[in-house]
N, C-alpha and C positions, 0 to 999 in steps of 0.2 A: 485690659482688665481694670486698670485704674479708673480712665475713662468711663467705663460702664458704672464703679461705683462711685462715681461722681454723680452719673445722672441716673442713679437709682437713690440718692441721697436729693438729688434736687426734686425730682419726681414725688419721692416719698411727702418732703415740704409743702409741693402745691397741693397734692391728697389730703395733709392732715388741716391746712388751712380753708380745703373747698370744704370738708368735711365739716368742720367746723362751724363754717358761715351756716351752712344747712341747719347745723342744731341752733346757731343762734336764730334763724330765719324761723323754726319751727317755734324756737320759746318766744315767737314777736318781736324778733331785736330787727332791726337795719343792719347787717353784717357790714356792708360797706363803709358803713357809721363807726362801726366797734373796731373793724378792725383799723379807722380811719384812726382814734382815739388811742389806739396800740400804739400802734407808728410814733403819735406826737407822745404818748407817754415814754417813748424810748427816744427820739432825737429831738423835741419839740425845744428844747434848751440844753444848756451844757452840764446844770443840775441832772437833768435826766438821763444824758448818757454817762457821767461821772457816775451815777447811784447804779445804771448798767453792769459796769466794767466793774466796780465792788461786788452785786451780788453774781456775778458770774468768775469772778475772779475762784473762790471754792470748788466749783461744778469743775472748770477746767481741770483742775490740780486734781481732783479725786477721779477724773476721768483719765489722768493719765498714768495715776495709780491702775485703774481696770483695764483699761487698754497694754500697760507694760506686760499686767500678770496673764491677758489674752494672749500675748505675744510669744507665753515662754510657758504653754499648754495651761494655765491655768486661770482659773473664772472665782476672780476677789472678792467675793460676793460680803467680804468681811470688810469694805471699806469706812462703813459707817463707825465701827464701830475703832477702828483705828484712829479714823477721826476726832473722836471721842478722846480718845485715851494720849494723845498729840494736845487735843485741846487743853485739857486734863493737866498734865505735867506742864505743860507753858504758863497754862495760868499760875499753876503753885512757884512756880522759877520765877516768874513776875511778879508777884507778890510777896514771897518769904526772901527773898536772894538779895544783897544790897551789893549792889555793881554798877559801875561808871555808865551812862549812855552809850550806844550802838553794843559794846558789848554786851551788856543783861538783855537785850536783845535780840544777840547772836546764839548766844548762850540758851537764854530760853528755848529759841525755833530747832537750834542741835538736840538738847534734851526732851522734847517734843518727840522729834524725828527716831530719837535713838526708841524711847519708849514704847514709841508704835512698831518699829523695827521688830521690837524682841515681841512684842504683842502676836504683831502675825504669824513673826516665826514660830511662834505654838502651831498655829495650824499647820505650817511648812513642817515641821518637826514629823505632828502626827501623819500626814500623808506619806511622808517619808519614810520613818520607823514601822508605822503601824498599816498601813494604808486605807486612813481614813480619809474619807473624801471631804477634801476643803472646802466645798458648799455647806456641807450639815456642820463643821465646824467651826468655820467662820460665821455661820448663822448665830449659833450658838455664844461665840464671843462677843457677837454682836450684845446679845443683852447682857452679858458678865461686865462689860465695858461702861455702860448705861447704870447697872446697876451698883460697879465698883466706885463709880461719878458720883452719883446718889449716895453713899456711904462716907466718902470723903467730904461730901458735902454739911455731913453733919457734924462735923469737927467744929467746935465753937472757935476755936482762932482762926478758920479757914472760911467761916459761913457767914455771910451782911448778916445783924439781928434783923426778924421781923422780915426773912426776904429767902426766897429758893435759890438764891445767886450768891457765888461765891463774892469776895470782896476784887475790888480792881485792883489790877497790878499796878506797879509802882510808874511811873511816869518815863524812865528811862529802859526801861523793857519795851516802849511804844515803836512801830514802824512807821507812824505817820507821816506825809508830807509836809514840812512846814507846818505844822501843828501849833506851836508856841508861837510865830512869826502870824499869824492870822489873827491870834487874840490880841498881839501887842499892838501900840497907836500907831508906829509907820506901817505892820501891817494893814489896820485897818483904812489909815488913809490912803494907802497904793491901791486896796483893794474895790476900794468908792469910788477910783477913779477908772478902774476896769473890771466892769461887772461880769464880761464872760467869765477872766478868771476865777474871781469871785464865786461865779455861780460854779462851777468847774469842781473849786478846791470846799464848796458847803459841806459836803458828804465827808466822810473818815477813809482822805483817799491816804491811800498809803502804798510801799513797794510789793505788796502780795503780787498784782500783777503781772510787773516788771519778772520776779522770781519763776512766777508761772509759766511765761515765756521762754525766760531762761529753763527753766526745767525741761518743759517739752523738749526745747531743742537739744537739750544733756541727755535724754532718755531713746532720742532719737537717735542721736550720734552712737552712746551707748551698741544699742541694737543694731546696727547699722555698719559699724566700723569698728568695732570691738571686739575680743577675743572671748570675751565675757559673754557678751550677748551673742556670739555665734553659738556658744557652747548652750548659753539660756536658749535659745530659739532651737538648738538643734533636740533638747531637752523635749520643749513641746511639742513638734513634728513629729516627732519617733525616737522615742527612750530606748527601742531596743537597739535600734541604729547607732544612738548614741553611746549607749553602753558599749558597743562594738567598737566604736571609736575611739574608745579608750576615758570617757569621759563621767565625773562620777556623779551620775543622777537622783541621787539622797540628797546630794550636797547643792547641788544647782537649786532643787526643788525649794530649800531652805531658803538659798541666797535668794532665789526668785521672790518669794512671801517677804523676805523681811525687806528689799526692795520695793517692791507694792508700798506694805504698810506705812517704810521710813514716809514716802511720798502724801499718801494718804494723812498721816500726823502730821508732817508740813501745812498740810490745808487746814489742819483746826486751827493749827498752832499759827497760823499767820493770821487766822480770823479772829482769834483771840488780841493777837497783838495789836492788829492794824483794826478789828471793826469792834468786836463784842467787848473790849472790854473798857465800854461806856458801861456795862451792865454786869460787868459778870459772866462766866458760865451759868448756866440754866441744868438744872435737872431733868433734860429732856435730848431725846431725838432730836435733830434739825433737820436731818434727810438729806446731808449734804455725800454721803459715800454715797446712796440710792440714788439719788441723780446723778453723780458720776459715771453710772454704770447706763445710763441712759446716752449720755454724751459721750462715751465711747462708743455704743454700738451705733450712734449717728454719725461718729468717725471716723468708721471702719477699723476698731481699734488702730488708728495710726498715731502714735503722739501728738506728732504737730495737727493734725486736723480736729485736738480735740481742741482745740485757741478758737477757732469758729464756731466748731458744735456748739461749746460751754457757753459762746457769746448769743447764740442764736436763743439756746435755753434759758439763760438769763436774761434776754431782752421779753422772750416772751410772755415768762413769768412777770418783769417788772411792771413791762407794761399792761399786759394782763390786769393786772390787780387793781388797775385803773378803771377797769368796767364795770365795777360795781359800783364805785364813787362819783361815776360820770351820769352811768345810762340805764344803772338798776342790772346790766345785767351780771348772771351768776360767774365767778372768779374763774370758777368749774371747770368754763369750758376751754380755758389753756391746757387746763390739763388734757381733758379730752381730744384735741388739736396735738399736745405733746405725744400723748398715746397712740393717735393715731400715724404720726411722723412714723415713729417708733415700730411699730406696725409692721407697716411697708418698706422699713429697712430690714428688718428678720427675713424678709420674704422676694429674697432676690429672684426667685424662680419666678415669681407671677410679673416682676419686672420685663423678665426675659419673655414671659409667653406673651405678655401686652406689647413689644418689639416687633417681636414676629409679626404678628397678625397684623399692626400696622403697616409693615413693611412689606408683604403681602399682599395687602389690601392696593399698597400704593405702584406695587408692581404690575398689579393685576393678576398675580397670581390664585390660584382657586385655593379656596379655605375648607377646610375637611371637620 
């Protein structure tokens, strides 16, 4: 079974990529060319795969948010907006809080997490008590979240003059790598004398990563070897089973959301730390919960396979974005390539019936 969705994940790839070529071939591109200019805009240098593994670093993290809540019968479709509200409280923790380095830090990404936590668990709550369905809820959060950002934002000790962006946290709330050691002169003289580093550490790299990694595999283990996540997985399989079991499925339902969420406000709340706040919070969507939920269904909700998915979707978009700046052609068609991925993973049956008939076909057997 594993097997199979592996190469109906691989299968989907080469579909959304031939597909792809096709629309570039049709709007006059050289597909071969674009997608040639892909490639080097994602390993062409150490710059380029360092800027990779940043903006893929979020996708993962909120993908393993969607994937957790897939796992334990429920569809987080509210991860943006927990996102949001993770980003939200770290930045204000980094900015208002005066605390030593690593700590104001730790501090903020906890208060983050907690925020988003109790965020979700609204939805968890109402499915629970009331049985409202945490799609039209979580939808709903989604712009309260957005909206509640926006409102905070116009707090004059909280908001840059003359700017939609919150003001930058404070310097020791940062997760950067060697951040301070790059601008100093022995960094910069180490770093003149080894340019891959150099080019490596250009971007706002920092431990988000690392964390994301770690997380999958904690989310995984969780589910996996857990009592917790027996009960959670036994929760989404069959509530009435479960209830039979002696197990109490209001309560799971909750812990399940406010799980998701914590994860999900980790991912703002590190992007905050480690990338955005060169600028601020913005008064906008970024779409980083909405592609999470792309990156799980491309990793079979499995934790750990969202560390791949997130990198393949982040590779594609970054380098993507290269093809307008290169060759005229439209950004667009990552997407349309992503969608089409996308696609062909929802739809494991035509997987299954294109098997057959090959395999049919190679047996010799007669096709009806």
């Amino acid at each position: 079974m594993r097997q199979n969705r592996v190469l109906i994940t691989l299968f989907s790839i080469v579909m959304g990529l031939f597909l792809g070529g096709i629309v570039l071939f049709i709007a006059g591109f050289n597909p071969f060319q674009a997608y040639g200019i892909m490639l080097v805009g994602i390993f062409g240098n150490a710059r380029y795969i360092s800027w990779t593994i940043v903006r893929s670093t979020p996708i993962i993290i909120t993908g393993i948010s969607v994937a957790f809540a897939f796992k334990t019968g429920l569809f987080n479709i509210g991860a943006e907006g927990q996102f949001i509200i993770g980003s939200l409280f770290a930045t204000m923790t980094g900015y208002f809080f005066n605390l030593p380095p690593v700590l104001h830090a730790i501090v903020a990404l906890l208060i983050g997490c907690i925020a988003a936590a109790i965020w979700a668990g609204i939805t968890g709550l109402l499915k629970a008590k009331f049985g409202v369905n945490e799609v039209i809820s979580s939808i709903m959060l989604n712009w309260i979240a957005l909206y509640l950002n926006n409102f905070i934002l116009t707090i004059p000790s909280f908001r840059r003059p003359n700017s939609d962006a919150s003001y930058k946290i404070q310097e020791a709330a940062k997760i950067n790598i060697l951040d301070n050691w790059k601008v100093s002169d022995a960094g910069k003289a180490f770093l003149n004398d080894h340019t891959l580093l150099r080019d490596f550490l250009n971007p706002p790299v920092n431990f988000g990563f690392l964390i994301a990694i770690l997380t999958a595999f904690f989310i995984w283990h969780i589910l996996k070897n857990t009592t917790l996540g027996y009960q959670l997985k036994a929760v989404g399989f069959n509530r009435d089973a479960a209830e039979y079991g002696g197990i109490n499925i209001k309560k799971n339902i909750i812990v399940s959301m406010m799980i998701a969420g914590a994860i999900s406000g980790m991912a703002g709340a590190l992007q905050v730390l480690g990338v955005s706040h060169q600028v601020g919070i913005l008064a906008a969507m970024e779409g980083y919960g909405f592609d999470g939920m792309a990156v799980s269904l491309i990793a079979a909700n499995h934790p750990l396979g969202t560390i791949p998915a997130g990198l393949l979707f982040g590779g594609l978009k970054y380098g993507g974005s290269k093809l307008n700046s290169t060759i005229g052609a439209p950004s667009e068609i990552i997407s349309i390539t992503i969608g089409v991925i996308i696609f062909f993973v929802a739809m494991p049956k035509l997987f299954d019936i294109v098997m057959d008939l090959f395999f049919k076909k190679k047996r010799g057997d007669k096709v009806e």
